[in-house]
Biotite code that builds the C-alpha atoms (Angstrom):
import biotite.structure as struc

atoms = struc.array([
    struc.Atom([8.350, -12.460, 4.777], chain_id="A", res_id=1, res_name="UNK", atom_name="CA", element="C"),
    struc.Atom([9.218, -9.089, 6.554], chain_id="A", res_id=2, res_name="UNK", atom_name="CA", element="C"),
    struc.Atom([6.714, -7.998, 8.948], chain_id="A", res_id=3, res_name="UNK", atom_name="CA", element="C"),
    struc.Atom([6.827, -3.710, 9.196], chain_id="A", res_id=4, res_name="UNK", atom_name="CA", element="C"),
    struc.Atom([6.689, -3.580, 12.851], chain_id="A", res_id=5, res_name="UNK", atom_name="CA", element="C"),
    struc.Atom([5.024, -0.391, 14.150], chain_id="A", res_id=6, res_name="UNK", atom_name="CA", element="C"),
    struc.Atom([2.792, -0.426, 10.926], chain_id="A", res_id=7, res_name="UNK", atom_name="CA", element="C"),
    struc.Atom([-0.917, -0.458, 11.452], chain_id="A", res_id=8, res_name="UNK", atom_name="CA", element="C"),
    struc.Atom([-2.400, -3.428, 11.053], chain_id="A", res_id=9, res_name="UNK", atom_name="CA", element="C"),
    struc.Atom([-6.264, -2.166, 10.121], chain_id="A", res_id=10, res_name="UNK", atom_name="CA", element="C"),
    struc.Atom([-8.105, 0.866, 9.790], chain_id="A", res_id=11, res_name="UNK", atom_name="CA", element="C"),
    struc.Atom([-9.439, 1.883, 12.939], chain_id="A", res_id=12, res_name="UNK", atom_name="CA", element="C"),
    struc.Atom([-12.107, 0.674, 13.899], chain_id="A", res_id=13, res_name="UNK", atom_name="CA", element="C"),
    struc.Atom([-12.980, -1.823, 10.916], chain_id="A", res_id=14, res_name="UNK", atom_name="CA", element="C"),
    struc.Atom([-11.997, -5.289, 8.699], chain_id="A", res_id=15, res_name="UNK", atom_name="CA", element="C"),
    struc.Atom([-10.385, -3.326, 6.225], chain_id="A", res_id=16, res_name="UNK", atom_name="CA", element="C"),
    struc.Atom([-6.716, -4.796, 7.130], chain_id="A", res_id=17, res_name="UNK", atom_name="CA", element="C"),
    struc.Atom([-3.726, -2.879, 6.076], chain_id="A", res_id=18, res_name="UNK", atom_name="CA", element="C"),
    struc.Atom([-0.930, -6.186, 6.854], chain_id="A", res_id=19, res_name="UNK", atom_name="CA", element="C"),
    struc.Atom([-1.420, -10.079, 7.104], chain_id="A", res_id=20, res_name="UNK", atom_name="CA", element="C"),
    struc.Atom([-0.131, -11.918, 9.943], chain_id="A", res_id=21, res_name="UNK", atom_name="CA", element="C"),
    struc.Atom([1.600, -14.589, 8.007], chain_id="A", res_id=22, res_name="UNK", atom_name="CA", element="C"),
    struc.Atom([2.564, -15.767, 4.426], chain_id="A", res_id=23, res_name="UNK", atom_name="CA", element="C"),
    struc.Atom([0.643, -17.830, 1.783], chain_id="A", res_id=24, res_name="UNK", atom_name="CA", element="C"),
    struc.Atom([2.271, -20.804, 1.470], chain_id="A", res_id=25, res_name="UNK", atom_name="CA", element="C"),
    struc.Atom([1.807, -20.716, -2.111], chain_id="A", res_id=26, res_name="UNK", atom_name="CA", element="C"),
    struc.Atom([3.486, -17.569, -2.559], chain_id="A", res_id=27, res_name="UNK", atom_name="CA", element="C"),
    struc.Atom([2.411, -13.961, -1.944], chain_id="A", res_id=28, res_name="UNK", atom_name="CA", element="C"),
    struc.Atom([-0.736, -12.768, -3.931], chain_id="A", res_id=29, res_name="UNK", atom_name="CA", element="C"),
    struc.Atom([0.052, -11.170, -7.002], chain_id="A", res_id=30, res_name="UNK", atom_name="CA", element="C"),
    struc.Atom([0.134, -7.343, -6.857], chain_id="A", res_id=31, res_name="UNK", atom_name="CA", element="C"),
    struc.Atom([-2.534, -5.968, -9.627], chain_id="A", res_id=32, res_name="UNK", atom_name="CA", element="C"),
    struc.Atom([-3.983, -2.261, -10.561], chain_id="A", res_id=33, res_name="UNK", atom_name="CA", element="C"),
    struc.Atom([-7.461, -1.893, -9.454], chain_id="A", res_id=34, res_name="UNK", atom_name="CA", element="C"),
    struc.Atom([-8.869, 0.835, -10.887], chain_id="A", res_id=35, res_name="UNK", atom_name="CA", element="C"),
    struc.Atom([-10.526, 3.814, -8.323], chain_id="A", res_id=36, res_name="UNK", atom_name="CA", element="C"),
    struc.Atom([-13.788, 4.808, -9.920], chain_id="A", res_id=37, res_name="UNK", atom_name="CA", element="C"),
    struc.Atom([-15.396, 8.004, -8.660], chain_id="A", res_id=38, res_name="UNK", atom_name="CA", element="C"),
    struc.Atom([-18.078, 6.619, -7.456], chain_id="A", res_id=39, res_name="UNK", atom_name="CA", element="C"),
    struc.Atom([-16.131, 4.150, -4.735], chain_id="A", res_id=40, res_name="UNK", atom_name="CA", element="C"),
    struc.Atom([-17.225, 4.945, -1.191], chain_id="A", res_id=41, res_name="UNK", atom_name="CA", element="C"),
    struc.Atom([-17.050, 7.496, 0.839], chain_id="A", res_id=42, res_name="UNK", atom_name="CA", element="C"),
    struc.Atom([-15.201, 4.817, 3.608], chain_id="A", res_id=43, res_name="UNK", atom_name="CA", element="C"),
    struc.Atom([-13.031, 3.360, 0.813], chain_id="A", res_id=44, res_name="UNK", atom_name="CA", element="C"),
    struc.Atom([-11.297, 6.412, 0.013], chain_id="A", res_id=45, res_name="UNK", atom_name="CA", element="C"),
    struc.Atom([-10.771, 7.316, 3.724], chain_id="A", res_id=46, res_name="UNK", atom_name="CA", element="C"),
    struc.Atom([-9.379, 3.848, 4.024], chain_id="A", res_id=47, res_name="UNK", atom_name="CA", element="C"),
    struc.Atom([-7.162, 4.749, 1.178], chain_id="A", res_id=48, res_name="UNK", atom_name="CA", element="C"),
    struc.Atom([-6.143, 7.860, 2.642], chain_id="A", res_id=49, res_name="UNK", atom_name="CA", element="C"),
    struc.Atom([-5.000, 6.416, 5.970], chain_id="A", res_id=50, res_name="UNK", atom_name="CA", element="C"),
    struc.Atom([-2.774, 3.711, 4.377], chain_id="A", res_id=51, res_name="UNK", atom_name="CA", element="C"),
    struc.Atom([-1.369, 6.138, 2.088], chain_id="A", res_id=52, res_name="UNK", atom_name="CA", element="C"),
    struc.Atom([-0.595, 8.349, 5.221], chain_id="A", res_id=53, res_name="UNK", atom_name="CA", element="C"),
    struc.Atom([0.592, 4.799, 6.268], chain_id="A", res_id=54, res_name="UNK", atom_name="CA", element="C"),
    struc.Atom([2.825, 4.312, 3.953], chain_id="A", res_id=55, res_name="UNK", atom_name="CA", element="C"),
    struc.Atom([4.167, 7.953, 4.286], chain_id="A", res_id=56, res_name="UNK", atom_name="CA", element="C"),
    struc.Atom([4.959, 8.429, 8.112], chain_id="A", res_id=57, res_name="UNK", atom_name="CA", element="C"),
    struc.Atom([6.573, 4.913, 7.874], chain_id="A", res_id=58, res_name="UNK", atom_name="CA", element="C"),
    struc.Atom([8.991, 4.722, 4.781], chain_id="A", res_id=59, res_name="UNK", atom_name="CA", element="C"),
    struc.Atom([8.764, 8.456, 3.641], chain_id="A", res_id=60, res_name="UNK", atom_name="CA", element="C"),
    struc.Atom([10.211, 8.291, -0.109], chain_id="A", res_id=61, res_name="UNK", atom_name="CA", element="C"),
    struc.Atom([12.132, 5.645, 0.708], chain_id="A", res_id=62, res_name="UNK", atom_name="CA", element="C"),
    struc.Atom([12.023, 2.167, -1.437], chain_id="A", res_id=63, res_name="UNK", atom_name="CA", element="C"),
    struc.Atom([10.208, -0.490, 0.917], chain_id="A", res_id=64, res_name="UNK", atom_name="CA", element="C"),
    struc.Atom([9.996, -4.033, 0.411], chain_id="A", res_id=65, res_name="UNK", atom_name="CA", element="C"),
    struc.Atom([6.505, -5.463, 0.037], chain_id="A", res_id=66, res_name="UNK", atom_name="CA", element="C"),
    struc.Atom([6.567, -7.700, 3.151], chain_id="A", res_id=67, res_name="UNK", atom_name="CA", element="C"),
    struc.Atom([3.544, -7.851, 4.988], chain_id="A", res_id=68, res_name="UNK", atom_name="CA", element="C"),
    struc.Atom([1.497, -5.411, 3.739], chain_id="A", res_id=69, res_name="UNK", atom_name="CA", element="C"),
    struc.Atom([-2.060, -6.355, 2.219], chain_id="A", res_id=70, res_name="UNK", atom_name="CA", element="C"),
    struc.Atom([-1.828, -7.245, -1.490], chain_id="A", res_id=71, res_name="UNK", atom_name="CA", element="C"),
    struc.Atom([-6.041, -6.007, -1.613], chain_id="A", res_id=72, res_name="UNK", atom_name="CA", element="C"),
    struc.Atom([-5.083, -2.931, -0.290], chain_id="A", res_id=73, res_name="UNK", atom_name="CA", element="C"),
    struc.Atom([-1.230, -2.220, -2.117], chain_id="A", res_id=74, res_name="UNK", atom_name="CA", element="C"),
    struc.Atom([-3.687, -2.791, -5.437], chain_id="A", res_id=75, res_name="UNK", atom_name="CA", element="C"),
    struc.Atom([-5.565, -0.037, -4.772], chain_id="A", res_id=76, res_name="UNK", atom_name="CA", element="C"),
    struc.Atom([-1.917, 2.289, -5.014], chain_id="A", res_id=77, res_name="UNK", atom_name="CA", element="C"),
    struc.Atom([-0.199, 0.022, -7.057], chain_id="A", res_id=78, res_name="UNK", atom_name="CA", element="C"),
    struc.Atom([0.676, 1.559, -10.618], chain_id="A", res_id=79, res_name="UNK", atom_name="CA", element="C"),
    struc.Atom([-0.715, 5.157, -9.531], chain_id="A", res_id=80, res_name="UNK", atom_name="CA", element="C"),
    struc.Atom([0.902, 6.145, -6.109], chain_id="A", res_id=81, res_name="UNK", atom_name="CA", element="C"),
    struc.Atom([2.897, 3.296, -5.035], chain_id="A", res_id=82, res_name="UNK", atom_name="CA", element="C"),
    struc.Atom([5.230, 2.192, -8.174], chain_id="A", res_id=83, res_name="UNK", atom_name="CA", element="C"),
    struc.Atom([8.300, -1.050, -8.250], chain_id="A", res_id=84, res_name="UNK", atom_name="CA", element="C"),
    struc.Atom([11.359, 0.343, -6.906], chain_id="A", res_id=85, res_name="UNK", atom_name="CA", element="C"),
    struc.Atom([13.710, -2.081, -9.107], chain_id="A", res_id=86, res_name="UNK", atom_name="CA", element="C"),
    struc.Atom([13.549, -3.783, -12.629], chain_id="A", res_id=87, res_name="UNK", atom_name="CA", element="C"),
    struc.Atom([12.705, -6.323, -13.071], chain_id="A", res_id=88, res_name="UNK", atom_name="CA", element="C"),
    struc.Atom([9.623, -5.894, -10.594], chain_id="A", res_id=89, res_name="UNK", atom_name="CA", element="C"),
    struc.Atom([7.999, -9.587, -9.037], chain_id="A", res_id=90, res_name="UNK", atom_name="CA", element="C"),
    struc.Atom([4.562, -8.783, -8.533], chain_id="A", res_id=91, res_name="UNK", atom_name="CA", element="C"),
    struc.Atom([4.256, -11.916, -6.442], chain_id="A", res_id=92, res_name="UNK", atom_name="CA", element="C"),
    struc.Atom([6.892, -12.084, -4.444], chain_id="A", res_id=93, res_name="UNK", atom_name="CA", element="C"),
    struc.Atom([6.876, -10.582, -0.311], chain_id="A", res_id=94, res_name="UNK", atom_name="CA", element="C"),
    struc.Atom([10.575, -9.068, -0.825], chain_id="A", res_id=95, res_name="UNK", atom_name="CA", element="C"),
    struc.Atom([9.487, -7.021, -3.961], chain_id="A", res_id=96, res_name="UNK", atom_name="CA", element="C"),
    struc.Atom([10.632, -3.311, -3.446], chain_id="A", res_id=97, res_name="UNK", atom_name="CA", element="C"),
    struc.Atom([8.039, -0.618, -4.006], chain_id="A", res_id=98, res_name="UNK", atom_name="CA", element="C"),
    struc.Atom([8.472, 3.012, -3.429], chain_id="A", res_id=99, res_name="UNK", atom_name="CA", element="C"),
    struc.Atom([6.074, 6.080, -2.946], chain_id="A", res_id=100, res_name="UNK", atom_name="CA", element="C"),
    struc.Atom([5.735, 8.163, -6.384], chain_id="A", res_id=101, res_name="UNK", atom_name="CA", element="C"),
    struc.Atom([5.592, 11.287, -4.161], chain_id="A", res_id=102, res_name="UNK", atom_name="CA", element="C"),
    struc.Atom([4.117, 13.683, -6.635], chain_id="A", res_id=103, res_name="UNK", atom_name="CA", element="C"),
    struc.Atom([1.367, 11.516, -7.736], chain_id="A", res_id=104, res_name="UNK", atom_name="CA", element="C"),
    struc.Atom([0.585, 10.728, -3.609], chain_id="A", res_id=105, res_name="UNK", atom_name="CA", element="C"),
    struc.Atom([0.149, 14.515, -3.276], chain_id="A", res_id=106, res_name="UNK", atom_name="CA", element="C"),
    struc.Atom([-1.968, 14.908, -6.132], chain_id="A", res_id=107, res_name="UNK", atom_name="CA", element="C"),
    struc.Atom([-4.287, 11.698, -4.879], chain_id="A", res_id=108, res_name="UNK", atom_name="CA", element="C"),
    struc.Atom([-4.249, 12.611, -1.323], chain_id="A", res_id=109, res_name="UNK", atom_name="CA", element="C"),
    struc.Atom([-3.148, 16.244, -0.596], chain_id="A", res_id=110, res_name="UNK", atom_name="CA", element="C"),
    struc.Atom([-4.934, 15.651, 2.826], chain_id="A", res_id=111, res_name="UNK", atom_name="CA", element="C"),
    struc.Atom([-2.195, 13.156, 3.728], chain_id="A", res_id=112, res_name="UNK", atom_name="CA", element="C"),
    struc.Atom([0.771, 15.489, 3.230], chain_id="A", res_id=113, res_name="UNK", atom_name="CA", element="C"),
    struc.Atom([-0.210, 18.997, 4.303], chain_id="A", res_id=114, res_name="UNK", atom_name="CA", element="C"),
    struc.Atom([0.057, 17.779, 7.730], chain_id="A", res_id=115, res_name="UNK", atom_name="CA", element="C"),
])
């Protein structure tokens, strides 16, 4: 499993983790779309915001394999914002490449890229 050094590991401040430390032995956990109703938290969608920004300032548009980064929280982007990068796609597999659909990031979270 490839660990994205530099990336945070949590939001600040809280449990809501952005990487794992180490694999599953049983494989990675299988990467699903949750669905983001509008009546989610007013935390969950700043935690969303921050890994997207995440995401951004460390791959850019970029393809990125899966590696450490928190299945949960991927789930949240995954299908939407943060899209398989090749075909076929391995949902449960650390070394699958995902990329950042930029236009659909900016209409999500145009806080994260008018920076």
């Amino acid at each position: 499993m490839l660990k994205h050094r530099g990336f945070p590991g949590r939001y600040p401040g809280s449990d809501y983790q952005f990487t794992i430390r180490r694999a599953n032995p049983r494989g990675a956990t299988r990467l699903i779309r949750r669905e983001r109703y509008a009546d989610r938290k007013a935390i969950d969608r700043k935690v969303d915001a921050a890994f997207m920004a995440a995401l951004w300032e460390h791959f850019g548009d970029r393809p990125f394999a899966r590696g450490n980064l928190d299945a949960g929280r991927l789930s949240w982007l995954f299908g939407r914002e943060v899209v398989p990068a090749e075909d076929p796609f391995d949902p449960e597999s650390y070394e699958a490449l995902l990329r950042i659909d930029v236009d659909a990031a900016r209409a999500s979270f145009p806080e994260v890229f008018q920076r």
